[in-house]
PDB file of N, CA, C and O in Angstrom:
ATOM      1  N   UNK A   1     133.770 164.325  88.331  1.00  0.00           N
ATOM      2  CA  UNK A   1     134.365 165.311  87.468  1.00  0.00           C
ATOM      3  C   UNK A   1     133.457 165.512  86.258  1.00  0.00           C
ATOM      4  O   UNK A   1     132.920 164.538  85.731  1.00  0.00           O
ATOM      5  N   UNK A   2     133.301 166.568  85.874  1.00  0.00           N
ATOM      6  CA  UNK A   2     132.445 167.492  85.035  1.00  0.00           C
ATOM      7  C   UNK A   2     132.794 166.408  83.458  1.00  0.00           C
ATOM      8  O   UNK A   2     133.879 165.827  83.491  1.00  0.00           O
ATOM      9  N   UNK A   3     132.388 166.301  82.871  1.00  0.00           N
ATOM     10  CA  UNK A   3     133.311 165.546  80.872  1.00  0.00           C
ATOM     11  C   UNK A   3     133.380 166.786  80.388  1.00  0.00           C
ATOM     12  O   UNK A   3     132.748 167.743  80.835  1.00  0.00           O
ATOM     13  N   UNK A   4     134.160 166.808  79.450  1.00  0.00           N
ATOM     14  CA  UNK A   4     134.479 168.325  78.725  1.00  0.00           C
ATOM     15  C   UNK A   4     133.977 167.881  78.072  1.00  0.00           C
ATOM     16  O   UNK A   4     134.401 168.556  77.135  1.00  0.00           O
ATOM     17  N   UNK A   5     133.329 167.229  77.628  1.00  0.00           N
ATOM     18  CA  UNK A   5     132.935 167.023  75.996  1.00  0.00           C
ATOM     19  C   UNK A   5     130.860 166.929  76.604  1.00  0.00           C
ATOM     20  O   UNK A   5     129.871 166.408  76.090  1.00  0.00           O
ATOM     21  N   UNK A   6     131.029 167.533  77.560  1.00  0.00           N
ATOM     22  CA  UNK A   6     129.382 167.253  77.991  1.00  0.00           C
ATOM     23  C   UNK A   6     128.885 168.613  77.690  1.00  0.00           C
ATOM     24  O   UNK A   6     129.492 169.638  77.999  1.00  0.00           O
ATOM     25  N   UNK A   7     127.667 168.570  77.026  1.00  0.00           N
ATOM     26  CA  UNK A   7     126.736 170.095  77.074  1.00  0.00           C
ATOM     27  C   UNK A   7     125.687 170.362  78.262  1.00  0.00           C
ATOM     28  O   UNK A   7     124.551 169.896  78.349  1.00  0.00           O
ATOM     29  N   UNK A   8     126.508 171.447  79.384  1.00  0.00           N
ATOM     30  CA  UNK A   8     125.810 171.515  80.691  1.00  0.00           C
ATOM     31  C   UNK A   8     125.231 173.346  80.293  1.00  0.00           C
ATOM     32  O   UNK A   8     125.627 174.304  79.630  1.00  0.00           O
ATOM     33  N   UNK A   9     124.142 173.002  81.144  1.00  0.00           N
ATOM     34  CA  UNK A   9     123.573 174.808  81.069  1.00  0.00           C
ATOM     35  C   UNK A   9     123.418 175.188  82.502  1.00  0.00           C
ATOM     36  O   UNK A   9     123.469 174.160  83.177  1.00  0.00           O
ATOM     37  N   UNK A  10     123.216 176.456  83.383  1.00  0.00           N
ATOM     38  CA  UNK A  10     123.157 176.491  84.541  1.00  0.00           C
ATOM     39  C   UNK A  10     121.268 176.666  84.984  1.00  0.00           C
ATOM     40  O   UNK A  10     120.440 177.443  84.508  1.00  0.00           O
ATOM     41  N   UNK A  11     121.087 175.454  86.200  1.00  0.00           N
ATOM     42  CA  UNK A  11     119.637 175.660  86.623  1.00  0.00           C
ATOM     43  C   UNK A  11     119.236 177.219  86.866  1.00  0.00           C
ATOM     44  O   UNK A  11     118.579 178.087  86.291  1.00  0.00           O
ATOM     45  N   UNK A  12     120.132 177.048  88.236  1.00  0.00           N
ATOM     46  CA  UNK A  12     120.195 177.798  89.498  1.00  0.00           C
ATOM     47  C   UNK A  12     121.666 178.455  89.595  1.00  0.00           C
ATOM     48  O   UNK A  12     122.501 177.844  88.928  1.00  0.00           O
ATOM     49  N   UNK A  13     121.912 179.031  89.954  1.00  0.00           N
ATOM     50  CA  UNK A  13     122.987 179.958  90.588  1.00  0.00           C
ATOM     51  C   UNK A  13     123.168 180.270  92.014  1.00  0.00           C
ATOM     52  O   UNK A  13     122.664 181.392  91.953  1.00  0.00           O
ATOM     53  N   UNK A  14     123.492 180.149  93.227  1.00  0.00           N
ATOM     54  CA  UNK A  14     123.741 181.055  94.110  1.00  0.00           C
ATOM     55  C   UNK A  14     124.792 181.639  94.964  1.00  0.00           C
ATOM     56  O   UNK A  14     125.617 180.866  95.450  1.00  0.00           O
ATOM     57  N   UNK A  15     124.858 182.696  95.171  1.00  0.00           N
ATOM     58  CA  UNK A  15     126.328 183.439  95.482  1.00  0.00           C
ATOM     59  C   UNK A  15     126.191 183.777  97.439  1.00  0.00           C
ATOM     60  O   UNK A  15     125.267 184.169  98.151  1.00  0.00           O
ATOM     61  N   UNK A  16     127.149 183.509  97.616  1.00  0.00           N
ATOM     62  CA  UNK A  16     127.302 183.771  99.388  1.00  0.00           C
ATOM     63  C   UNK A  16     127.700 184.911  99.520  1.00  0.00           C
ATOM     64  O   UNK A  16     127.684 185.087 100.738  1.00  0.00           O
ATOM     65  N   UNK A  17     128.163 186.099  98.894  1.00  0.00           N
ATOM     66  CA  UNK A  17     129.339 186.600  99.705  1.00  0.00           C
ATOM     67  C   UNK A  17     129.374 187.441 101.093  1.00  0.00           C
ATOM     68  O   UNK A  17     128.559 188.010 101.819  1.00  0.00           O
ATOM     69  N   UNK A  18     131.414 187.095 101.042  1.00  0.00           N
ATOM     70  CA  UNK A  18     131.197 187.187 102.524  1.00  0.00           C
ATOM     71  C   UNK A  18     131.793 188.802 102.746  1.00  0.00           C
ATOM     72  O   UNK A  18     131.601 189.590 103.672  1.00  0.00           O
ATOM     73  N   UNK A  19     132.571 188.927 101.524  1.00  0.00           N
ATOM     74  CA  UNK A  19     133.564 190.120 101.340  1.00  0.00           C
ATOM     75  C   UNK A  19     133.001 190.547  99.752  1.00  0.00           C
ATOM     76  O   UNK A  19     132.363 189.917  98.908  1.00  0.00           O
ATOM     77  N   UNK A  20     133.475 191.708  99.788  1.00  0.00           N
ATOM     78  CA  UNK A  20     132.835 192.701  98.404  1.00  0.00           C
ATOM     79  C   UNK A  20     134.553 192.066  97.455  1.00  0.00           C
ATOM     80  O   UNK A  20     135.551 192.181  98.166  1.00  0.00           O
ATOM     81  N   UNK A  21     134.711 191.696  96.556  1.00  0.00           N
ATOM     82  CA  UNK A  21     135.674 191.378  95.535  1.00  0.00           C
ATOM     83  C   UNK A  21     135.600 193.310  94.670  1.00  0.00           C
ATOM     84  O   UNK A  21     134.524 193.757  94.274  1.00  0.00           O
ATOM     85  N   UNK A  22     136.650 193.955  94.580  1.00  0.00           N
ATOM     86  CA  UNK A  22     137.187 194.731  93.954  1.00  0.00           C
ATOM     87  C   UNK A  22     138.163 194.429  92.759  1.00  0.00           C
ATOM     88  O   UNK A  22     137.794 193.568  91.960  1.00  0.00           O
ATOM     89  N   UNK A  23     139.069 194.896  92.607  1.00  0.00           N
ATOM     90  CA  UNK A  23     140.069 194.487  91.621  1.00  0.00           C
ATOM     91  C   UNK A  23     141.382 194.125  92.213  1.00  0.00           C
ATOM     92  O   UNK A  23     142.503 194.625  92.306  1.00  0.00           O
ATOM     93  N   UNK A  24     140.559 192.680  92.694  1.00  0.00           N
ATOM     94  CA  UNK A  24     141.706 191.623  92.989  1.00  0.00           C
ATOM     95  C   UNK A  24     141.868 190.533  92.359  1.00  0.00           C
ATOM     96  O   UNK A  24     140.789 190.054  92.011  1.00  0.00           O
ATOM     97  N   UNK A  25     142.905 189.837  92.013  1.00  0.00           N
ATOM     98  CA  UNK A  25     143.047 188.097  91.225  1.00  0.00           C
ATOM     99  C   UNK A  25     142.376 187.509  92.398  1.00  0.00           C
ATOM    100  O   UNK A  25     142.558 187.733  93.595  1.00  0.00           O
ATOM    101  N   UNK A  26     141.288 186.442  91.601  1.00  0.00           N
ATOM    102  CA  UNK A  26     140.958 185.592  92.381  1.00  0.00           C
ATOM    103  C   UNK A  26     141.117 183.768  92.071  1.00  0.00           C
ATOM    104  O   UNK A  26     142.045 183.481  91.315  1.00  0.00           O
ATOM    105  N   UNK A  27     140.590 183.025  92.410  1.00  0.00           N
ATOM    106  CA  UNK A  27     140.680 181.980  92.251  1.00  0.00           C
ATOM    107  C   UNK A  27     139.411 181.139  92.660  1.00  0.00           C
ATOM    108  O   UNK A  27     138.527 181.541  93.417  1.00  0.00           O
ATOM    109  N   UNK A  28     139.456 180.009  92.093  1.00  0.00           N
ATOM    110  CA  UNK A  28     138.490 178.799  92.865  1.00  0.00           C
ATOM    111  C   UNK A  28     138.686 177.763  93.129  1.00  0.00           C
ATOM    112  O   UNK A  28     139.850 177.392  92.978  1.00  0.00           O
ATOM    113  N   UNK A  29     137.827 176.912  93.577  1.00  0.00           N
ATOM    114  CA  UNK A  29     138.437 175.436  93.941  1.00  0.00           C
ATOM    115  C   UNK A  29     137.024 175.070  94.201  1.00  0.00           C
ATOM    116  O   UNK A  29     136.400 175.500  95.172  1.00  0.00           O
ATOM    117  N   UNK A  30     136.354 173.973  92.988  1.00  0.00           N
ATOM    118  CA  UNK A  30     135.103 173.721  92.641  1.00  0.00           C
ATOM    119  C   UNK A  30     135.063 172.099  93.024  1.00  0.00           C
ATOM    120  O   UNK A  30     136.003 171.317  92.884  1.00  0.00           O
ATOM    121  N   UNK A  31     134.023 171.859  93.430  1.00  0.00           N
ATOM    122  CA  UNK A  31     133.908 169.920  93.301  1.00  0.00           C
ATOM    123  C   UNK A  31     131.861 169.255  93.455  1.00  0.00           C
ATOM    124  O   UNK A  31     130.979 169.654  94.215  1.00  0.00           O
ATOM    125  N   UNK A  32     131.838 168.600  92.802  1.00  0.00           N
ATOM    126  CA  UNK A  32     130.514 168.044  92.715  1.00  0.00           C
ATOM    127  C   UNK A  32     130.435 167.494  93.809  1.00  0.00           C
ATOM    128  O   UNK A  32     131.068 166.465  94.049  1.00  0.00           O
ATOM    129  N   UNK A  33     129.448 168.214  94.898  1.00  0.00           N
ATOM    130  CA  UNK A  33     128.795 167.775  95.626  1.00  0.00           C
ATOM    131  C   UNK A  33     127.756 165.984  95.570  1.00  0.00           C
ATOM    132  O   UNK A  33     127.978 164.960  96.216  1.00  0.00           O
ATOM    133  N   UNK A  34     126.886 166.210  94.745  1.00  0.00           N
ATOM    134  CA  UNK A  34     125.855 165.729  94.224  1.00  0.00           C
ATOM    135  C   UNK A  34     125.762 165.375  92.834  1.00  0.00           C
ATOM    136  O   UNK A  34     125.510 166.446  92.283  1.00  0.00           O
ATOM    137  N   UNK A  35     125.831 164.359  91.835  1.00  0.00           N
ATOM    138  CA  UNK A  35     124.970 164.603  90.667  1.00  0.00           C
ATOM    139  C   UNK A  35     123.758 163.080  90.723  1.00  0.00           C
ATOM    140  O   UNK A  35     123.854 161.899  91.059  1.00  0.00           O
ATOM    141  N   UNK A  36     123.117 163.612  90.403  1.00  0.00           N
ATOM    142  CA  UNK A  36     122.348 162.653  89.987  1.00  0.00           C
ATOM    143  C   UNK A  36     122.075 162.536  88.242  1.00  0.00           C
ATOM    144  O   UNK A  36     122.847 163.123  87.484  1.00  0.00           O
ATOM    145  N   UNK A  37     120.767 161.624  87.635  1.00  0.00           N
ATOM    146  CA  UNK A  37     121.046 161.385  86.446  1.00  0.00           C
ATOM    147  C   UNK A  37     121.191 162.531  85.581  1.00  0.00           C
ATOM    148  O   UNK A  37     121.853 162.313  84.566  1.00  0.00           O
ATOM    149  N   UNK A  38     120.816 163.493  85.702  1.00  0.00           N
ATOM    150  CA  UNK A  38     120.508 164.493  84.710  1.00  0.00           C
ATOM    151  C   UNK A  38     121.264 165.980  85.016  1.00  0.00           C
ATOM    152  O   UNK A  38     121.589 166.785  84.143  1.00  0.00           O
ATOM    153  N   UNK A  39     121.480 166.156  86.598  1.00  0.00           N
ATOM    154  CA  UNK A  39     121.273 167.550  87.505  1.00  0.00           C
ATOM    155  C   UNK A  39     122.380 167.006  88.239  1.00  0.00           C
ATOM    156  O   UNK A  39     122.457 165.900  88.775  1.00  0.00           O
ATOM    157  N   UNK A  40     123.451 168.175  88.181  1.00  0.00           N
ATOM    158  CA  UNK A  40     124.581 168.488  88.868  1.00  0.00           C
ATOM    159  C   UNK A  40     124.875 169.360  90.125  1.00  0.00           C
ATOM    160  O   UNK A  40     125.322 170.479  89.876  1.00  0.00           O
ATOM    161  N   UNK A  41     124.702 169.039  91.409  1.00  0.00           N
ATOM    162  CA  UNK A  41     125.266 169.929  92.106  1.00  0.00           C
ATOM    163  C   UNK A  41     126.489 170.410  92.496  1.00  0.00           C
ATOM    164  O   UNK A  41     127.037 169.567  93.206  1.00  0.00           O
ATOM    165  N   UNK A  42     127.398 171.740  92.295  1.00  0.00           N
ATOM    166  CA  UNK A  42     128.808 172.280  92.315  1.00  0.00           C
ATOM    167  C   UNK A  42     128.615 173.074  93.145  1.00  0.00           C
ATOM    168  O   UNK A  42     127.707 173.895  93.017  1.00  0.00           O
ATOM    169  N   UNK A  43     129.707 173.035  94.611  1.00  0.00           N
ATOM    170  CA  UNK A  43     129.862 173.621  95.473  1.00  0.00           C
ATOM    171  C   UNK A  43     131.509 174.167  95.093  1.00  0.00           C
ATOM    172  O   UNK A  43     132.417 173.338  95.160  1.00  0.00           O
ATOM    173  N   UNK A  44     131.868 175.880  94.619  1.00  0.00           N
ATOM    174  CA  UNK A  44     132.758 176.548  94.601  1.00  0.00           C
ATOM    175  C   UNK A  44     133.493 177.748  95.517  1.00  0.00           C
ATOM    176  O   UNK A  44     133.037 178.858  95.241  1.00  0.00           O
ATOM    177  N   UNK A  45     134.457 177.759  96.470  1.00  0.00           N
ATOM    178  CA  UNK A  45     135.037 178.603  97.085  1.00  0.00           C
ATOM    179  C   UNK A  45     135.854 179.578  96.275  1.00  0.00           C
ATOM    180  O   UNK A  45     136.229 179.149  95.183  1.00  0.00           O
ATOM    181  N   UNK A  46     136.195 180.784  96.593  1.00  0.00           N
ATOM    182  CA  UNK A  46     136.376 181.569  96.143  1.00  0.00           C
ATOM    183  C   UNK A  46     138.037 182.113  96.814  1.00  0.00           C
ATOM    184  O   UNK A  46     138.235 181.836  97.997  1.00  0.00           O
ATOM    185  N   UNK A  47     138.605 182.492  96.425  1.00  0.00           N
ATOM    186  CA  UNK A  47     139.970 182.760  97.216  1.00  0.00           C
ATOM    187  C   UNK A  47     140.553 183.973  96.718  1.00  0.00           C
ATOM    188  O   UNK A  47     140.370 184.071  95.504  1.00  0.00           O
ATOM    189  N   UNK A  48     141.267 185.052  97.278  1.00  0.00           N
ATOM    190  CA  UNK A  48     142.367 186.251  96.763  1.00  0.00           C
ATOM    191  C   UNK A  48     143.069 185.691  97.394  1.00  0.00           C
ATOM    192  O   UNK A  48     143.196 184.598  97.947  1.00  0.00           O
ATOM    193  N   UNK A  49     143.770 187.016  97.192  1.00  0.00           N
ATOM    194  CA  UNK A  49     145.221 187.034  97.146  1.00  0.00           C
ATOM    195  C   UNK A  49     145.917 187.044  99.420  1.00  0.00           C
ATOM    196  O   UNK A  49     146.937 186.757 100.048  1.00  0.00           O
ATOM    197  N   UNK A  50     144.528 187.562  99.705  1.00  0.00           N
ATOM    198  CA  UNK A  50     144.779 188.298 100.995  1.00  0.00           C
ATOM    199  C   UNK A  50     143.891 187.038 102.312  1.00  0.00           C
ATOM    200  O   UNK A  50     144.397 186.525 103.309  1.00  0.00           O
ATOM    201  N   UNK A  51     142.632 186.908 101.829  1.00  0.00           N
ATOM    202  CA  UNK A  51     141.522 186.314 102.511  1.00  0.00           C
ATOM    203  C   UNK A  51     141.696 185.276 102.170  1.00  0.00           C
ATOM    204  O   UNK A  51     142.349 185.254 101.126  1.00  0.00           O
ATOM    205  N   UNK A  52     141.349 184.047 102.650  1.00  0.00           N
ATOM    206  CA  UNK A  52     141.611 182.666 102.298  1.00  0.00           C
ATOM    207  C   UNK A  52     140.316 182.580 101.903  1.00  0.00           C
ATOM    208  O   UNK A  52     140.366 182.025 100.805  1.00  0.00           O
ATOM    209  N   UNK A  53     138.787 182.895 102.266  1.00  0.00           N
ATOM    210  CA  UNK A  53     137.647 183.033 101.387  1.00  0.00           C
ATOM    211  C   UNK A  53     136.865 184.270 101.361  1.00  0.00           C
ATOM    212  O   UNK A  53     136.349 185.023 102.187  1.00  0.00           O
ATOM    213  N   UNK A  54     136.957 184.201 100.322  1.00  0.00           N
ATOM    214  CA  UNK A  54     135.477 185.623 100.155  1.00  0.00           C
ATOM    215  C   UNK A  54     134.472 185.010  99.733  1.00  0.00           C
ATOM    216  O   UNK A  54     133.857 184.596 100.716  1.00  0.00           O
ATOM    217  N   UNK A  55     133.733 184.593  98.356  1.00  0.00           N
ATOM    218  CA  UNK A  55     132.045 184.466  97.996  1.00  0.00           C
ATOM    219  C   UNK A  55     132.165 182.712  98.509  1.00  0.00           C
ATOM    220  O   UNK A  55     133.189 182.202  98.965  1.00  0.00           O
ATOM    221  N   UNK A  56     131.109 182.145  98.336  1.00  0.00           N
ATOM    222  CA  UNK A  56     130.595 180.335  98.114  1.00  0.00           C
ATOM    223  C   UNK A  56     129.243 180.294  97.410  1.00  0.00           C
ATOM    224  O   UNK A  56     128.138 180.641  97.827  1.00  0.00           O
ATOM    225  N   UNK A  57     129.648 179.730  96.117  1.00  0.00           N
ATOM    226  CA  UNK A  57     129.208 179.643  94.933  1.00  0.00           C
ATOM    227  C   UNK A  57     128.074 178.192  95.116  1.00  0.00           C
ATOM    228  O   UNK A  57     128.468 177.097  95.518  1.00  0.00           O
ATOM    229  N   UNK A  58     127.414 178.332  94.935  1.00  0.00           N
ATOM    230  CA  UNK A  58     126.555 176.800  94.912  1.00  0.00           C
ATOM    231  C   UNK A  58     125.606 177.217  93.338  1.00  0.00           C
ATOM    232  O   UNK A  58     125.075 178.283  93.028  1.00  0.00           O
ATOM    233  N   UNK A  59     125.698 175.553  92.379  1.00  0.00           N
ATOM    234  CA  UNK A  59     125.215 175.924  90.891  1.00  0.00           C
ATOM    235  C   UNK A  59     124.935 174.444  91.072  1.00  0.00           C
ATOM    236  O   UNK A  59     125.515 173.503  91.615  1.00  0.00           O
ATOM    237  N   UNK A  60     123.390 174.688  90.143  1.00  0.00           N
ATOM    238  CA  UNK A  60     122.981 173.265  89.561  1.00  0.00           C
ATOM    239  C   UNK A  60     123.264 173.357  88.094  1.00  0.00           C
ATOM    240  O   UNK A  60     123.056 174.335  87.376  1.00  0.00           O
ATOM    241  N   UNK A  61     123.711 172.330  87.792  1.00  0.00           N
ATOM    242  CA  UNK A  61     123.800 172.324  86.461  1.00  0.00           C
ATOM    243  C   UNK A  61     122.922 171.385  85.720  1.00  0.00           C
ATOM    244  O   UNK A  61     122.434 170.542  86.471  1.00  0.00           O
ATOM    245  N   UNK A  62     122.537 171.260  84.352  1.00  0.00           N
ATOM    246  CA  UNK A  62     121.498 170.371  83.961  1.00  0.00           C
ATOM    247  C   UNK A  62     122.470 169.983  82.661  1.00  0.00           C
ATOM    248  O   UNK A  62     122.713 170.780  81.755  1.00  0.00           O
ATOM    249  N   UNK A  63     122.919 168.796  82.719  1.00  0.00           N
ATOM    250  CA  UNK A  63     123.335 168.060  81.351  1.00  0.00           C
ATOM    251  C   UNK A  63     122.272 168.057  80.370  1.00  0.00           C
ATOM    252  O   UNK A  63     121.226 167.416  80.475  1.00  0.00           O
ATOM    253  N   UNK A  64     122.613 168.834  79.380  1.00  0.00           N
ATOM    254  CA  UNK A  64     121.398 169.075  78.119  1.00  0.00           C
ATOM    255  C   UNK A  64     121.321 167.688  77.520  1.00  0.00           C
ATOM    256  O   UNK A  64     120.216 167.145  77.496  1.00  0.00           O
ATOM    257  N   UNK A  65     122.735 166.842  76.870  1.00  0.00           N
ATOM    258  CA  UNK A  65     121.922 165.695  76.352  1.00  0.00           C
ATOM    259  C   UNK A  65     121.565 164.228  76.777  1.00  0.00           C
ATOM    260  O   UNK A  65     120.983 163.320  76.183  1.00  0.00           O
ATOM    261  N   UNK A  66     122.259 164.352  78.311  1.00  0.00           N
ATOM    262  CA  UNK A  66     121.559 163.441  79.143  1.00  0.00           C
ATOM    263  C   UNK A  66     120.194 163.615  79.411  1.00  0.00           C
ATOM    264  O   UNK A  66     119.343 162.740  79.256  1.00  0.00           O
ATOM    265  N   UNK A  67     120.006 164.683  79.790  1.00  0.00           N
ATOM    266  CA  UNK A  67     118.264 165.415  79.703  1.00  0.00           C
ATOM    267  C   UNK A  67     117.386 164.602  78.120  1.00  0.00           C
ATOM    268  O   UNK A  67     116.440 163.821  78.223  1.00  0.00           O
ATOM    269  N   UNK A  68     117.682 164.815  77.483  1.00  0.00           N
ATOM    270  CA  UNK A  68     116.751 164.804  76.007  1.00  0.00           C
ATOM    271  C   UNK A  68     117.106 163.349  75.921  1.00  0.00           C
ATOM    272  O   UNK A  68     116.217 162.856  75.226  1.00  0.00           O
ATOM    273  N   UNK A  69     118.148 162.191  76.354  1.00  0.00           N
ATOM    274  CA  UNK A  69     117.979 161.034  76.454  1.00  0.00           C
ATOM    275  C   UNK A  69     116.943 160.507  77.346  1.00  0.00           C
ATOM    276  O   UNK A  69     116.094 159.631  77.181  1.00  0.00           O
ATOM    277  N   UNK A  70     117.202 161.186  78.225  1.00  0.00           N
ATOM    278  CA  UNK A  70     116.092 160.178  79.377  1.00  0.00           C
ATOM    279  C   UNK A  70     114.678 160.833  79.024  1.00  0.00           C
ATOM    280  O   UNK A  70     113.696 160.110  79.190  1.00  0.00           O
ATOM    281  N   UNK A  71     114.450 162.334  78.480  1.00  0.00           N
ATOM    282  CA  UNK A  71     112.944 162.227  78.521  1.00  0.00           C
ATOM    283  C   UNK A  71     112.413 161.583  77.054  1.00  0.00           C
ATOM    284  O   UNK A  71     111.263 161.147  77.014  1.00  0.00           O
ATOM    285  N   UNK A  72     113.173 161.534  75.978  1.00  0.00           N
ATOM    286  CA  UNK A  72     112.787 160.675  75.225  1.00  0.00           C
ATOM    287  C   UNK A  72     112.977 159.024  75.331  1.00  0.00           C
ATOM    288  O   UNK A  72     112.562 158.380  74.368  1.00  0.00           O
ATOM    289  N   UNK A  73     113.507 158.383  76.313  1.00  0.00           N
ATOM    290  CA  UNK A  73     113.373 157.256  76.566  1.00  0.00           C
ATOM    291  C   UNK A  73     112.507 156.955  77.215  1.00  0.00           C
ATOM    292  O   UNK A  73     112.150 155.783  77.333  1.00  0.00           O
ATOM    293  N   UNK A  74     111.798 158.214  77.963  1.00  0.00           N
ATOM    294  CA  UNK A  74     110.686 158.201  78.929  1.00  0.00           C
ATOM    295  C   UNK A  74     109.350 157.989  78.070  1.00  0.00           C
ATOM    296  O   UNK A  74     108.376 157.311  78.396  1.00  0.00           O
ATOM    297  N   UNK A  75     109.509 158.627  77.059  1.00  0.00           N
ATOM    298  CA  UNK A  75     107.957 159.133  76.178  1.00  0.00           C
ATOM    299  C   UNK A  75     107.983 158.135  75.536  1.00  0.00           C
ATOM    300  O   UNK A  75     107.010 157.394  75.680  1.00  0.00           O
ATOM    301  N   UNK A  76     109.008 157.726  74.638  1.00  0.00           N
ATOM    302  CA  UNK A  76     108.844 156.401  73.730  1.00  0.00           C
ATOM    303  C   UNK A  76     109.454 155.150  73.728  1.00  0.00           C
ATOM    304  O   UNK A  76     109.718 154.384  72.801  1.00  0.00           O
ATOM    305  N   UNK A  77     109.669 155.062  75.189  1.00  0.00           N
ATOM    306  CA  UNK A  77     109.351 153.290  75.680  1.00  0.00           C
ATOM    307  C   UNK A  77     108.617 152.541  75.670  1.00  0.00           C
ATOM    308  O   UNK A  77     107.667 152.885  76.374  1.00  0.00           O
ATOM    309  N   UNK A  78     108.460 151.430  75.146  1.00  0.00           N
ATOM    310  CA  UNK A  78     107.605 150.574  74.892  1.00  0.00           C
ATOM    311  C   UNK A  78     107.599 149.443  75.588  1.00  0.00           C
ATOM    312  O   UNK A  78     106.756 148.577  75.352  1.00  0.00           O
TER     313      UNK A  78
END
């Protein structure tokens, strides 16, 4: 699970879709595939009201201050 209190930015983005979304309510249902130390992988389905799926969302995310911990622990380790 994602911390709310974490500062994430997006790598990558990519969108599947399978159906064109118009002006319908939609929904999601998101879960971390993958994270490793720094880099998040989120695999998201997409749902209306009618289709049980339309797009599949795949996003890396990069934790900004896990990032700037490890490369400054990297540079000035001794």
């Amino acid at each position: 699970m994602l911390e709310t209190n974490g500062n994430f930015t997006t790598v990558e983005l990519k969108i599947n879709s399978l159906k064109p979304i118009w002006k319908e309510k939609i929904t999601t249902k998101g879960e971390a595939i993958k994270k490793a130390k720094t880099i998040w992988l989120i695999k998201s389905d997409v749902f209306n009201e009618i289709n049980p799926l339309v797009p599949i969302l795949t996003k890396y995310l990069l934790d900004i201050q896990k990032s700037i911990e490890t490369d400054f622990n990297t540079k000035f380790k001794r």
